[in-house]
C-alpha positions, 0 to 999 in steps of 0.5 A, a space after each residue: 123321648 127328649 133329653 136335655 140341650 146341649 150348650 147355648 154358647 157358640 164354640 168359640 166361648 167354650 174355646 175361649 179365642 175371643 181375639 179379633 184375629 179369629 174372625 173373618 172378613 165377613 165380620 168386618 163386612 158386617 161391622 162396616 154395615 152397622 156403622 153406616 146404619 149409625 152414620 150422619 144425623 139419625 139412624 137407620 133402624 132397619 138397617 140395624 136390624 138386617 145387619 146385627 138381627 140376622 146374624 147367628 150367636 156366634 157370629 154376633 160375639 165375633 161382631 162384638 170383638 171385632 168392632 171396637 178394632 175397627 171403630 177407635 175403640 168404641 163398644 157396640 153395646 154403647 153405640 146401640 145405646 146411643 143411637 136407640 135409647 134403652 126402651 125395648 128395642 134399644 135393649 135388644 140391640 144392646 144384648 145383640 151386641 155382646 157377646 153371648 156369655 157377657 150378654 147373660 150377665 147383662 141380663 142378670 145385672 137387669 134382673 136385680 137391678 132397682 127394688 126386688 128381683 125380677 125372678 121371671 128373667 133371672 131363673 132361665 139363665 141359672 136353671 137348666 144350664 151345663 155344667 160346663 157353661 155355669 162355670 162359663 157363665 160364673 166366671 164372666 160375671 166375676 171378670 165383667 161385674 167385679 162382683 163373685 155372682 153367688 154373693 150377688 143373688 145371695 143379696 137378691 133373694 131368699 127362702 126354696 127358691 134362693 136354695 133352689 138357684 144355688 143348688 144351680 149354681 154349684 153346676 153339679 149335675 152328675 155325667 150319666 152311668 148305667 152302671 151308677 144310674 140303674 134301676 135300684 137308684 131309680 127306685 130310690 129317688 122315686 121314694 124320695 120325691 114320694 117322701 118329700 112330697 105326697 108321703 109327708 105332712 108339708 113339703 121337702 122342697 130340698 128332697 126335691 131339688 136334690 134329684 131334679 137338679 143332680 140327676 141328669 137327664 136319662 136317669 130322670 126320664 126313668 124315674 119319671 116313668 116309674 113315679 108315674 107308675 107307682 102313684 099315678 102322677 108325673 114328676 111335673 105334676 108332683 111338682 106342681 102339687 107341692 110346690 107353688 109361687 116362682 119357686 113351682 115355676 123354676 122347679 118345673 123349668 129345671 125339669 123341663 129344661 132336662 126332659 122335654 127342653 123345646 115345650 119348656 122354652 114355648 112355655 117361657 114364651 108364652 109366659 112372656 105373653 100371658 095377661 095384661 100387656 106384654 113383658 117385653 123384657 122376658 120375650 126378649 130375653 127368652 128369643 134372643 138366649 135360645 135363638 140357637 134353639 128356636 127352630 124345635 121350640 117354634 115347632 113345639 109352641 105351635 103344636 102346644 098352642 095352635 099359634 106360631 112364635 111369629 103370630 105371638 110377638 105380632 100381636 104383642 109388639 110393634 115398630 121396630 122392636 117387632 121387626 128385629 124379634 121376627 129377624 131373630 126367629 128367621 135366623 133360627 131357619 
């Protein structure tokens, strides 16, 4: 049995005490490595990688604060971009450098940026997240962007799958009670995905996402198990059945995220990695967000596909970028 994971953010977003004070002198100590690293004619790219890639999600945000104290009010983010450029190791360094919740709404920006929406980067952010940390997140974008976040994706997209990302937006995933979430109501949400799915002509994708999206994770895990019961296929296969295109693929990121989180986040790996060519962005998006969790997620990839993370981003990547995305999976160690 596996439920949803619990916050990506380190504690100090959810406390909200981002203030250089509340860091210690080993954060300076970091800090004073990475502007050796950067000092005097060319940069010293490894050094960089073993000073910002080998710290963990709540040591790079206090990273982030400290730096510009230290530095004559210079921004990390803006001293990555100088000294490596915007390819694909620039842009690590650069979300390296933020902290977590600023670096979400970084990739957000990244992923309507230019003509058409890169959905495959935006729907991890929005999908399978707490309550609380949508509302973390929400309330970065507007203070960081200038710019309400709804009304940004709103401009974005269109069709089940801008219903989908706003029904994730509202953050309203119910807190679980067995009183409330009992097996009457298990019943009736397995008729209700039966209906909006196999039971009708065409497909209720709203009826859908009504339930994986509401219903919180040990009430869906029953449901789960009584809908493979009753008519034979999982959720994720009614699901895959009904629903295809970007809008399939959220859907059953949002139930995965919810049921079997550590697969879900090998998949998206995976997915990074599958065709021609790599798509360099999604990969780093994916190990850097879920650094926190990375160690049950390579776990999970090397039992699903007989190849560890490590192997993957080697035959995929190269140079200096390869060298900080394996720094990333050792810190999960």
């Amino acid at each position: 049995m596996s439920y949803s994971l619990d916050n990506l953010y380190p504690e100090i977003i959810h406390e909200g005490d981002l203030s250089p004070e509340s860091v210690g002198e080993e954060i300076d100590e970091i800090c004073d490595q990475i502007h050796e690293a950067c000092k005097g004619w060319g940069t010293d790219e490894g050094g960089l990688v073993a000073a910002l890639g080998s710290q963990n999600a709540e040591n790079r945000t206090k990273i982030a604060v400290r730096y510009p104290e230290l530095q004559d009010g210079k921004t990390l983010k803006d001293v990555m971009r100088s000294e490596c450029g915007g390819g694909n190791f620039g842009l690590a360094l650069q979300y390296l450098a933020l902290p977590t919740h600023v670096m979400e709404c970084e990739m957000i920006k990244k992923a309507c940026a230019g003509l058409g929406t890169n959905e495959l980067v935006l729907y991890p952010i929005i999908c399978g997240r707490t309550n609380e940390e949508m509302t973390i997140l929400k309330q970065k974008y507007f203070d960081h962007m200038g710019e309400d976040l709804g009304r940004v994706l709103d401009a974005e997209l269109g069709g089940d799958f801008e219903k989908l990302i706003f029904n994730c937006l509202q953050g309203s995933e119910e807190e679980f009670d067995e009183e409330y979430h009992n097996e009457d109501l298990v019943a009736a949400d397995v008729e209700a995905i039966y209906e909006a799915g196999q039971g009708s002509f065409g497909t209720d994708e709203a009826g859908f996402f009504k339930v994986i999206i509401a219903r919180p994770a040990q009430h869906l895990e029953a449901v789960n198990l009584a809908y493979a019961e009753k008519y034979g296929f999982t959720l994720f296969k009614a699901i895959e059945m009904e629903m295809g295109g970007i809008v399939g693929d959220a859907s059953l990121f949002e139930l995965g995220m919810k049921l079997k989180p550590h697969e879900t986040i090998a998949k998206l790996i995976k997915k990074a990695c599958a065709g021609f060519g790599t798509n360099e962005l999604h990969l780093t998006c994916c190990l850097i967000r879920y650094q926190p969790v990375l160690q049950g997620v390579r776990e999970a990839h090397e039992e699903l596909f007989e190849k560890s993370v490590e192997d993957r981003i080697t035959d995929e990547c190269g140079g200096d970028y390869e060298k900080l995305l394996l720094q990333i999976c050792d810190v999960s160690d």
